[in-house]
C-alpha positions in Angstrom: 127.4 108.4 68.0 125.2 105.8 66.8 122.2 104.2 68.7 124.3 100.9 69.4 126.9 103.3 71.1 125.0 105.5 72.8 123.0 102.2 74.3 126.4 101.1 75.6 127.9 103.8 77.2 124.6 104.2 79.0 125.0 100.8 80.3 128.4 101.0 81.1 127.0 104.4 83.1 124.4 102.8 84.6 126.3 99.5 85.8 129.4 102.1 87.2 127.3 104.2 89.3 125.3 101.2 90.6 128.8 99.9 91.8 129.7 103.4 93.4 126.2 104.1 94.9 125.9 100.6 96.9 126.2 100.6 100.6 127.2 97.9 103.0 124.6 96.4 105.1 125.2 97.1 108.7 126.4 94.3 110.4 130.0 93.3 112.7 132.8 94.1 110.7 136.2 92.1 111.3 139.6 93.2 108.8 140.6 96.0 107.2 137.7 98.5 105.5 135.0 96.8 102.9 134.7 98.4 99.8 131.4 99.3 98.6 130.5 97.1 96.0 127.3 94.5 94.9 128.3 90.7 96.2 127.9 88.2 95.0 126.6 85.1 95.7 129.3 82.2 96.7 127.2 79.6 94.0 127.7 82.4 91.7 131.2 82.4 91.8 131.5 78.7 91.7 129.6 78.1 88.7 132.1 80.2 87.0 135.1 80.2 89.2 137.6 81.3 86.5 135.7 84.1 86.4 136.4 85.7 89.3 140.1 85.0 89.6 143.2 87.4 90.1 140.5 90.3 91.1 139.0 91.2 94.7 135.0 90.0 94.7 132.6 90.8 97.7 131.1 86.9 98.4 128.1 86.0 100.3 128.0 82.8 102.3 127.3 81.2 105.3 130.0 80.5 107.8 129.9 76.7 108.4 132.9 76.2 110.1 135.6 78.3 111.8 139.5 77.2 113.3 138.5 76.8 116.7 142.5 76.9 118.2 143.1 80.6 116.4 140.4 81.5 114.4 143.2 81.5 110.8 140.4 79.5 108.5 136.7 79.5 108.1 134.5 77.1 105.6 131.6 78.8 103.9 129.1 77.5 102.0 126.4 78.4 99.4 123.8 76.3 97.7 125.9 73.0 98.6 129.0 74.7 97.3 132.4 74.9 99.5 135.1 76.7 100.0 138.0 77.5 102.6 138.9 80.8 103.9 142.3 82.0 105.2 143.0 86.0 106.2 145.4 87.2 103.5 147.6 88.2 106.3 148.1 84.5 107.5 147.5 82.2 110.4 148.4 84.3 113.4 148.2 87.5 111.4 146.3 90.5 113.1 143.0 89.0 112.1 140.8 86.0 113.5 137.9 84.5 112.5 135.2 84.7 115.5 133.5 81.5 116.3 130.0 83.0 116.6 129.9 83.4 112.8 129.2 79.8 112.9 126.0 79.5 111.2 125.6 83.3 110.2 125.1 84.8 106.8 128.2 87.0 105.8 130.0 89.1 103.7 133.6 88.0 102.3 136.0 90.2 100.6 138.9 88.9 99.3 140.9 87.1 96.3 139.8 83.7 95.2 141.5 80.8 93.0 141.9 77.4 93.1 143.4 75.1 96.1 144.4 72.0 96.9 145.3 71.2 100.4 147.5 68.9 101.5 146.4 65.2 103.4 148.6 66.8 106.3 146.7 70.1 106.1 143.1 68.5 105.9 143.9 66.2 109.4 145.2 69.5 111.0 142.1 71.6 110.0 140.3 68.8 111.3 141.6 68.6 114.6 141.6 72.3 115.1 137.8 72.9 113.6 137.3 71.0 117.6 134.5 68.7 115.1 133.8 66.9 112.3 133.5 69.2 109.3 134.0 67.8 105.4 137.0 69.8 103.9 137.5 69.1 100.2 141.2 68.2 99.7 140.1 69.8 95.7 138.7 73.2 95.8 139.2 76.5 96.1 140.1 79.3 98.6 139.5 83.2 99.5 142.6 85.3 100.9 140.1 87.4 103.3 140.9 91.0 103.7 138.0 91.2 105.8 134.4 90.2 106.4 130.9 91.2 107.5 128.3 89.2 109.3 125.3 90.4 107.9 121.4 90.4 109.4 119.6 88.8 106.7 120.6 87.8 103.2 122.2 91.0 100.4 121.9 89.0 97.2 118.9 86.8 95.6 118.7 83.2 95.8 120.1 82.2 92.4 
């Protein structure tokens, strides 16, 4: 094996047992279990978006708004950057989003891509969000399989 090689497969080592060896932050948990693995911040993701598409990622947000009729959609936010979230199970499905994440750091696993939500869809978030909140009709989503409020922040301010 050459020095190149060798200098790869560490890394590749090194990067694999990172992603085994991290542990969640303790915090209320709400969906199915959280796999251990480094998240990532939600600005992150949206600076690359394609990126992270067709796989499960571990975000970090803030909860800025949650459905307050049944709890089906939340709006997190990072560094000025958006996006919905709907459990992967659907509205009505055997998780809610609780209202007191309003305002709380947390921990979103899930799938992501891009969304676009329908005029009908936006006035219907709208009246069930029980305020104003800004809902892109342009953006993108996360099919939630379950989330963490955390105590303090996980990942570095990018």
């Amino acid at each position: 094996m050459n020095l190149l090689t060798k200098s790869l497969t560490g890394a590749l080592l090194l990067s694999l047992a990172a992603c085994a060896t991290y542990d969640l932050p303790a915090g209320d948990h709400v969906g199915l279990d959280m796999q251990p693995r480094q998240p990532v911040a939600f600005a992150t993701v949206d600076a690359a978006p394609s990126d992270f598409f067709n796989r499960t990622v571990l975000v970090e947000a803030t909860a800025t708004a949650v459905c307050a009729k049944a709890g089906c959609w939340m709006q997190i936010e990072d560094e000025g950057k958006t996006a919905m979230v709907r459990w992967e199970t659907g509205c009505g499905g055997e998780y809610a989003f609780p209202q007191e994440i309003e305002g709380k750091r947390i921990l979103v696993q899930g799938s992501f891509y891009p969304k676009t939500i329908s005029p009908e869809d936006l006035e219907h978030m709208q009246e069930e969000a029980g305020r104003e909140v800004e809902i892109e009709a342009e953006g993108y989503e996360f099919n939630a399989s379950a989330v963490l409020v955390v105590e303090e922040a996980t990942v570095a301010a990018n």
